[in-house]
SEDOMAR-625167 format. One record per residue (C-alpha): x, y, z. Coordinates in steps of 0.25 Angstrom, whole numbers, plus 5000, padded with zeros to 4 digits. Layout:
BEGIN
XYZ...
***
This chain:
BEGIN
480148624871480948524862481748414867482748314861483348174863484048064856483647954860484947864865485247774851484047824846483247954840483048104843481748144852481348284848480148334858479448474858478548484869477948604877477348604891475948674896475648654911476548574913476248454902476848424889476148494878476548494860477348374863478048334849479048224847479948204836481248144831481848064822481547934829480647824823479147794827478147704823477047734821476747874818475647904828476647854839477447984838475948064840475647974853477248014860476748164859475348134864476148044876476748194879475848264878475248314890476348234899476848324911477948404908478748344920478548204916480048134916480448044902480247914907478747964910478548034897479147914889478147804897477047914891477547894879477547734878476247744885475747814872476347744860475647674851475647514851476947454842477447604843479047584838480147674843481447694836482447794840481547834851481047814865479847854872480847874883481747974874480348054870480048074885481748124885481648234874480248294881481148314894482248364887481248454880480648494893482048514900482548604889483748494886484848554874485148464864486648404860486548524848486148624856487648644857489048684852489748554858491248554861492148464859493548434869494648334866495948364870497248294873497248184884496948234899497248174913495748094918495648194930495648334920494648234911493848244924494048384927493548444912492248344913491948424927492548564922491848564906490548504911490448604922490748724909489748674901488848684913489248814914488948874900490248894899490648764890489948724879489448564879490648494877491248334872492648304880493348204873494348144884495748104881496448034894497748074898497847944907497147824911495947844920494947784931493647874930492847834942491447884943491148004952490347934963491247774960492147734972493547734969494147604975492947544970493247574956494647574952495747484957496947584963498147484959497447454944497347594942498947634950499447524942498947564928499047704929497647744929497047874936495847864943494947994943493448014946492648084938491248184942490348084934489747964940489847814933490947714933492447704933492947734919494447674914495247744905496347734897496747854886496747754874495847694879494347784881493547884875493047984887492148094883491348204890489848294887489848414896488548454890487248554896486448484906485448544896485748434886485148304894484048394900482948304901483748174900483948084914485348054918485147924911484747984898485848074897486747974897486147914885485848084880487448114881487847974875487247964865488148044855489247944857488447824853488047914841489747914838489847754843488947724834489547774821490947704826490047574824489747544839488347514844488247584857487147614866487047694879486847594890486147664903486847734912488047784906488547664897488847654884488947504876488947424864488647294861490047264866490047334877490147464887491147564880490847704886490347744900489747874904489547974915489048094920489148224926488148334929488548484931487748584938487848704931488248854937487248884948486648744949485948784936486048694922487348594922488048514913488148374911489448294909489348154901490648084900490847944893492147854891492247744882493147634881493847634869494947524874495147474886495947394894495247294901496147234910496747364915495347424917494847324927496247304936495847474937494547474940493647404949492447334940491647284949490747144946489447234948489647334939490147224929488747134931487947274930488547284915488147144912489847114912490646994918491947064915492547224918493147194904492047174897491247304900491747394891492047354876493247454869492747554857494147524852493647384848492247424844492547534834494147514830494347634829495547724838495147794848495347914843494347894831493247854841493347984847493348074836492147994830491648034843491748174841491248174828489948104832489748204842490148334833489148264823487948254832488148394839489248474833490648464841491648594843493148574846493348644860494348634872494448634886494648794890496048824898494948854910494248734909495548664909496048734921494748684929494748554925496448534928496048584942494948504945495848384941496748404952496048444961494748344959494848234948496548204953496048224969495948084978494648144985494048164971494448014965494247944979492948044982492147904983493447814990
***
């Protein structure tokens, strides 16, 4: 069995392992990590060997530390992320070229279809019948995306939102209240093989399915880092948030996982908190005193237009793992058009927790 990770800012895991009754057996690690010394690398594959086969990461990582020679260096690799690629390897996990990726970007759309495709591509791809795709979101109008399990009065302020224009929909991934402006946000979604973070916790997929972007952040000049659970920062601040979805496949058998993230690429401030309810806890959890201060603009950090970020974006991601123009099909659209009437524009669906 043979099993890949990146390590989150870091180096790529390669693991080949079998299992004999049960235990791990011709346990092999490589990579293009650095490891000092030498005979450190010999003493991880003797910590794996013979470790039983259902042993969890975090177990198969503290083997590892258990085993390391003293003054043993690590760079661009953790024993954690060692103890990550044999459970991929164990679970059979794809990796990110493993497939023909697709790309969608197309015109501006109302924020309820936004919703709608996430659900209706995510649950094609679970499906077999879409291949993994990258949505890149234009919005049609101003937004309040609320979390799938937030309360709506306790989240948006009815008259800031009625007074500025801005819709309110509720999206079928959890996390926080997300505000939007066309200008103003980058929004992008992975529908992608729950085969791809086989192996991963939920946690770590965040980090898994992020990591790209940082990649693309990165060669726009902007140190940024994956902050747990579904943050993304720099030194001057949050800019993106994420959330996700799973989807059961056909038959309750293998799904699909959705992972979508929206950046700030401007913001207005002073609009954002007269709509949404930021309230003083969530600002002490983020070590913050003010709602302004949380979220610092790509705009400023990279000086670029919007539209460059974007399409540096995509060529980070075409890059890495190969990127096909592709579309939403007439059927898909049809779907995703009724299930924003009827669910994402609904009061019970918005107001589903008052």
């Amino acid at each position: 069995m043979h099993g890949e990770y990146k390590v989150p800012g870091g180096k790529l895991v390669v693991v080949d392992v079998d299992v004999e009754d049960g235990v791990l057996r011709h346990v092999r690690v490589a990579g293009d990590f650095f490891l000092e010394p030498d005979e450190a690398l010999e003493a991880v594959n003797r910590a794996l060997e013979g470790a039983p086969a259902d042993t969890d990461a975090a177990g198969l990582a503290a083997r590892i530390e258990a085993a390391l020679p003293a003054g043993t260096v690590m760079y661009g690799l953790t024993s954690e992320g060692v103890g990550i690629a044999v459970r991929r390897a164990l679970a059979h996990a794809t990796d990110w070229t493993d497939y023909d990726w697709q790309l969608i970007h197309e015109a501006p759309q109302p924020p309820a279809l936004h919703m709608a495709l996430d659900e209706v591509l995510t649950a094609e791809v679970a499906a077999g019948r879409r291949a993994p795709t990258l949505r890149v979101w234009e919005w049609g109008a101003p937004a309040v995306i609320i979390g799938s399990f937030q309360s709506l009065r306790n989240e948006v302020d009815p008259q800031g939102a009625a007074r500025h224009g801005i819709e309110v929909v509720r999206r079928i991934s959890g996390g926080g209240a997300m505000f939007v402006e066309p200008g103003n946000t980058i929004t992008y979604s992975l529908s992608v093989p729950e085969s791809l973070v086989q192996g991963l916790s939920f946690q770590d997929s965040y980090a898994y399915l992020d990591d790209w972007v940082l990649g693309a952040l990165g060669d726009m000049g902007i140190r940024a880092w994956y902050q747990p659970l579904n943050d993304i920062a720099t030194d001057q601040g949050k800019i993106a948030g994420a959330a996700q979805k799973r989807i059961v496949g056909p038959g309750g058998g293998p799904g699909a996982v959705l992972h979508h993230v929206t950046m700030s690429y401007d913001i207005d401030a002073d609009k954002m908190v007269e709509v949404l309810r930021i309230g003083r806890e969530k600002l002490s959890d983020k070590g913050t005193r003010s709602a302004k201060k949380r979220v610092d603009p790509l705009r400023r950090q990279t000086g670029l237009p919007r539209e460059a970020v974007i399409d540096r974006m995509i060529a980070s991601f075409r890059a890495r793992y190969g990127l096909a123009q592709g579309k939403v099909t007439d059927e898909e659209l049809a779907r995703a058009e009724e299930l924003a009437r009827t669910k994402f524009s609904s009061p019970e669906w918005t107001a589903r927790v008052p």
